[in-house]
C-alpha positions as CSV (number, residue, x, y, z in Angstrom):
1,X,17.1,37.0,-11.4
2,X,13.7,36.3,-10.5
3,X,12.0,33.2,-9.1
4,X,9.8,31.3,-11.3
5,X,6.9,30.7,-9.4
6,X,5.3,27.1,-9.9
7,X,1.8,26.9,-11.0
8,X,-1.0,24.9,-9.5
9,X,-2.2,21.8,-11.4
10,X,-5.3,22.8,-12.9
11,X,-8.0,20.6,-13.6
12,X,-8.0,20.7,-17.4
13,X,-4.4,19.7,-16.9
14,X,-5.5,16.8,-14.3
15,X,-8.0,15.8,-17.0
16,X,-5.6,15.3,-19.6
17,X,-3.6,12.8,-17.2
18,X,-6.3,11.0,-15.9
19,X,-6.6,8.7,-19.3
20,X,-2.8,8.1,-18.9
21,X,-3.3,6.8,-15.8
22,X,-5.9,4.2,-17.3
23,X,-2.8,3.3,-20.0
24,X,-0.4,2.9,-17.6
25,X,-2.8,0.7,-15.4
26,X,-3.6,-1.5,-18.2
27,X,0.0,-1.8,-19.6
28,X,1.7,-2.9,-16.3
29,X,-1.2,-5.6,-15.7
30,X,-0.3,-7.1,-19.4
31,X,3.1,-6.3,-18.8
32,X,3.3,-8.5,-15.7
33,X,1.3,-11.5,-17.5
34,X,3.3,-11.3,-20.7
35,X,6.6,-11.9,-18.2
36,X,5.0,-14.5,-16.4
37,X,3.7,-16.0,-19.5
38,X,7.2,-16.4,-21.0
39,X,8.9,-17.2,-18.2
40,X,6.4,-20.3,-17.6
41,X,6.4,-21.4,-21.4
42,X,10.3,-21.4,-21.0
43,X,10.4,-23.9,-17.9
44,X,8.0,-25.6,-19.1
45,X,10.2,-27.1,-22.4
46,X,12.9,-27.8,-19.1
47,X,12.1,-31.9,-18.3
48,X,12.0,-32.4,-14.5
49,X,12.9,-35.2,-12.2
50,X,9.9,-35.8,-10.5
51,X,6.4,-34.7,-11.1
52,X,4.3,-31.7,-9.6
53,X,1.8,-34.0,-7.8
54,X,5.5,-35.8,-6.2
55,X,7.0,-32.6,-5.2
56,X,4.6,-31.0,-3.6
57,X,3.8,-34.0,-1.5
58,X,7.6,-34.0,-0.7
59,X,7.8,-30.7,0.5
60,X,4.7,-31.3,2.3
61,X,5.9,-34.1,3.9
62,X,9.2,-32.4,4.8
63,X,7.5,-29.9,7.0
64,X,5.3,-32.4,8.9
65,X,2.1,-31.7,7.1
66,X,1.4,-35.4,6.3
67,X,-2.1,-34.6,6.8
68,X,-2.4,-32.1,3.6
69,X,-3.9,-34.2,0.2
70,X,-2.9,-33.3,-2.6
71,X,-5.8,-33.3,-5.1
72,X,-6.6,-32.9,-9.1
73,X,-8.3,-30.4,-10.3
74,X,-10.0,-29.4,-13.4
75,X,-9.0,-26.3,-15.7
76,X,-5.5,-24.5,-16.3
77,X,-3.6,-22.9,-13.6
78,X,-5.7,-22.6,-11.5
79,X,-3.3,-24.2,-8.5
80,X,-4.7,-23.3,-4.7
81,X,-3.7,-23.8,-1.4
82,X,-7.5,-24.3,0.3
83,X,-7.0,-23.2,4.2
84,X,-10.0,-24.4,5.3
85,X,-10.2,-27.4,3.9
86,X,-6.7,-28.0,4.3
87,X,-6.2,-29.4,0.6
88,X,-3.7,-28.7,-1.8
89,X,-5.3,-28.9,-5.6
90,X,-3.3,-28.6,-8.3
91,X,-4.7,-28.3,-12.3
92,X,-3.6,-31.9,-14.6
93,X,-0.6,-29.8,-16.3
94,X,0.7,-29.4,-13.0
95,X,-0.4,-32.4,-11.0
96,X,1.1,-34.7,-13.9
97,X,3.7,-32.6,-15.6
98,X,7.1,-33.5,-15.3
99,X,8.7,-30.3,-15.9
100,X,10.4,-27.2,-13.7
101,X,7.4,-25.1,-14.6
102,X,5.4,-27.4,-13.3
103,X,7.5,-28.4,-10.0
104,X,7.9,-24.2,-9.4
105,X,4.2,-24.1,-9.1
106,X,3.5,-27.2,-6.7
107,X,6.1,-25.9,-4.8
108,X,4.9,-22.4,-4.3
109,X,1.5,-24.0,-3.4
110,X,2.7,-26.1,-0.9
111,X,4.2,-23.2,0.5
112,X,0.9,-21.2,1.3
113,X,0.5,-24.5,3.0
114,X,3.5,-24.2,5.2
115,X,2.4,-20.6,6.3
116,X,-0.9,-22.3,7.2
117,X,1.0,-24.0,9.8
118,X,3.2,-21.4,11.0
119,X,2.9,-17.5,12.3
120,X,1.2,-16.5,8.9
121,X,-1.6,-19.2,9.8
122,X,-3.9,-15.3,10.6
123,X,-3.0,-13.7,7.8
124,X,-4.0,-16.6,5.1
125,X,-7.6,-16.7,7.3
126,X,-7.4,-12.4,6.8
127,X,-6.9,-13.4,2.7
128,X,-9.7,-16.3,2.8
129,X,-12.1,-14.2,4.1
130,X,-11.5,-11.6,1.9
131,X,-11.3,-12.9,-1.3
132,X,-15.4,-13.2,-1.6
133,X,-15.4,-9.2,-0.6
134,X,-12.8,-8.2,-2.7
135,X,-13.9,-10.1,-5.8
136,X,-17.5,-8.8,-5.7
137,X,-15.8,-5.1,-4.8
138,X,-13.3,-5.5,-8.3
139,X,-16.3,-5.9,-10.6
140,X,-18.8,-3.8,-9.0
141,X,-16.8,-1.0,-7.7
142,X,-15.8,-0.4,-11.6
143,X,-19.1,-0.5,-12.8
144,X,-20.8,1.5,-10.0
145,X,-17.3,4.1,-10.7
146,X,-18.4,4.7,-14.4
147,X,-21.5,4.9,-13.8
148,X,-21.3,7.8,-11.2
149,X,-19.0,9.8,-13.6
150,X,-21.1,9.3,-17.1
151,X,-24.3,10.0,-14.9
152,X,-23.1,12.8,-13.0
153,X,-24.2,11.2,-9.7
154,X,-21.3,11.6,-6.9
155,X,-22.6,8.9,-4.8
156,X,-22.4,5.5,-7.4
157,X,-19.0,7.2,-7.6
158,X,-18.5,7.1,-3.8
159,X,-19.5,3.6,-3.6
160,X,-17.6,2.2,-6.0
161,X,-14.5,3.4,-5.2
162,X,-15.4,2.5,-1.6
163,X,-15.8,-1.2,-3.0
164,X,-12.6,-1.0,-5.1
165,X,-10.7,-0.2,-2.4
166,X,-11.4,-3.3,-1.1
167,X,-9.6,-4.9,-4.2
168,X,-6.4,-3.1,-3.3
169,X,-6.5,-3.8,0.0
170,X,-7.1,-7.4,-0.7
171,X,-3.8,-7.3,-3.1
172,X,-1.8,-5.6,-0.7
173,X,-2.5,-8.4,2.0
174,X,-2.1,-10.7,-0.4
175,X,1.7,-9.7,-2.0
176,X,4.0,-10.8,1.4
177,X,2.6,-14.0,1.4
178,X,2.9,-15.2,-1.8
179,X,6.3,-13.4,-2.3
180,X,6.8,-15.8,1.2
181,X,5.7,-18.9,0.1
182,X,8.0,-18.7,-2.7
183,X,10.9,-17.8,-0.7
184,X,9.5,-21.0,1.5
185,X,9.0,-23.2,-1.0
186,X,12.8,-22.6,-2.5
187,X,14.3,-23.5,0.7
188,X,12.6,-26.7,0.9
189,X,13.7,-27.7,-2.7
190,X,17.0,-27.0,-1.7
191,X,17.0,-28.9,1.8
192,X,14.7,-31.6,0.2
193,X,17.2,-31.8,-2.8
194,X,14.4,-32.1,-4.9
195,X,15.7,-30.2,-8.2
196,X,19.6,-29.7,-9.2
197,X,21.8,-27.0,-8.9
198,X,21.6,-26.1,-12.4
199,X,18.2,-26.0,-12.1
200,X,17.0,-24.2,-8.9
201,X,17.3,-21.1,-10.6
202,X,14.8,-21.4,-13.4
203,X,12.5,-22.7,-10.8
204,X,12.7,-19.9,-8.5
205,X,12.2,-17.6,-11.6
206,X,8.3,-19.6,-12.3
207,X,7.8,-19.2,-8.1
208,X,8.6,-15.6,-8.3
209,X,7.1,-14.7,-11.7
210,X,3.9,-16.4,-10.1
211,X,4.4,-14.4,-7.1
212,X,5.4,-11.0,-9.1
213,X,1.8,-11.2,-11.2
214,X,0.7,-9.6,-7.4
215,X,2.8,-7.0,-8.5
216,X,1.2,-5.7,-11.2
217,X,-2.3,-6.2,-10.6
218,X,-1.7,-4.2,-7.1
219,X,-0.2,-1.5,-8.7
220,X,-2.7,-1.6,-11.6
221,X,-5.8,-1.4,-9.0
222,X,-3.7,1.5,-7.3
223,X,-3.9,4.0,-10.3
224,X,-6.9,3.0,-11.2
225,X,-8.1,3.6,-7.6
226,X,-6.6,7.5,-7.8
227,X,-7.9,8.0,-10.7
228,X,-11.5,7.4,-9.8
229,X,-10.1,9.7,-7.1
230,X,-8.8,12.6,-8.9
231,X,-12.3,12.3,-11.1
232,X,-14.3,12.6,-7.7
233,X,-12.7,15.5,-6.9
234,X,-13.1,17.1,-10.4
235,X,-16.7,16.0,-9.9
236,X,-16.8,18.1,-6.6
237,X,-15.0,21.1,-7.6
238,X,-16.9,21.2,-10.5
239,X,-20.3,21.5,-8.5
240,X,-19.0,24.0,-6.3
């Protein structure tokens, strides 16, 4: 019997891929929210003991950072460890809310703070630094991507995906450490008794959810990064 020999992967076939890429980029981003949506919304009916803006000061305290404020800030999640300033902000939900959604999320924070002080002290200062780059390299790199492929003009193209791969590099810095301070965080509930048994595991599921959004939008930024790929090469081949 004779071997069936395997076809190259044509470009008309790579074409019709390409826009399941875009699907599959978009459906694991709103994938990973929708998740960490629910899993939030379901902590947040659990009442707590203690507050966000008490926890986190605990678990600050417990590791000798008794320098670190803990601060309100406007707006809605937006909870952030700031290196440089050394100050730990949390939104009013979170700050005030007396709920394990709410002490998941302090708790995480506070962790980025106890890497600040430990080995991971460079890599948070690699992330700080970054952030400006990556965020301008998200927005334009997508624009300047599109705009090289409806114009025909290989080096918007170029650039953009040169400035979106600073997004996924940024993300895949990013993923250990907040996947750390989580794991951080939980063992300084637990040492700190700070939540009970029964409820250390629905806390560890907001810290991780929180952690896991990484997940997705590193992943989404990945296909959408070979697919601006595969397009430059179709671009290429074409011209030649």
């Amino acid at each position: 019997m004779p071997m069936e020999v395997q076809r190259p992967v044509t470009m008309e076939a790579l074409d019709s891929l390409l826009p399941w890429g875009t699907v599959s980029a978009l459906g694991i981003a709103l994938g990973s929210q929708i998740v960490t949506q629910a899993i939030y919304a379901r902590a947040a009916r659990n009442p707590a003991r203690l507050s966000g803006y008490a926890v986190a000061r605990q678990v600050l305290d417990g590791s000798g950072l008794y320098d670190i404020e803990v601060v309100q800030v406007p707006g809605h999640l937006n909870d952030y460890y700031d290196v440089r300033r050394r100050v730990l902000q949390l939104s009013p939900d979170i700050y005030h809310g007396r709920y394990l959604a709410a002490t998941g999320i302090a708790a995480h924070e506070a962790g980025h703070a106890i890497q600040a002080a430990g080995r991971w002290k460079r890599w948070l200062a690699i992330r700080e630094a970054a952030v400006p780059a990556a965020s301008f390299g998200s927005g334009a790199g997508i624009l300047l991507a599109i705009a090289g492929l409806v114009m025909q003009f290989p080096p918007f193209l170029s650039l953009g995906m040169l400035l979106f791969t600073s997004t996924v590099l940024l993300q895949l810095v990013n993923l250990p450490l907040e996947l750390h301070a989580s794991a951080s965080a939980g063992r300084m509930l637990v040492q700190l008794h700070l939540v009970r048994d029964d409820q250390l595991q629905r806390v560890r599921r907001v810290m991780f959810a929180a952690a896991w959004t990484y997940v997705g939008a590193t992943l989404q930024s990945i296909l959408m990064l070979i697919q601006y790929a595969a397009a430059a090469c179709h671009r290429r081949d074409s011209d030649t």
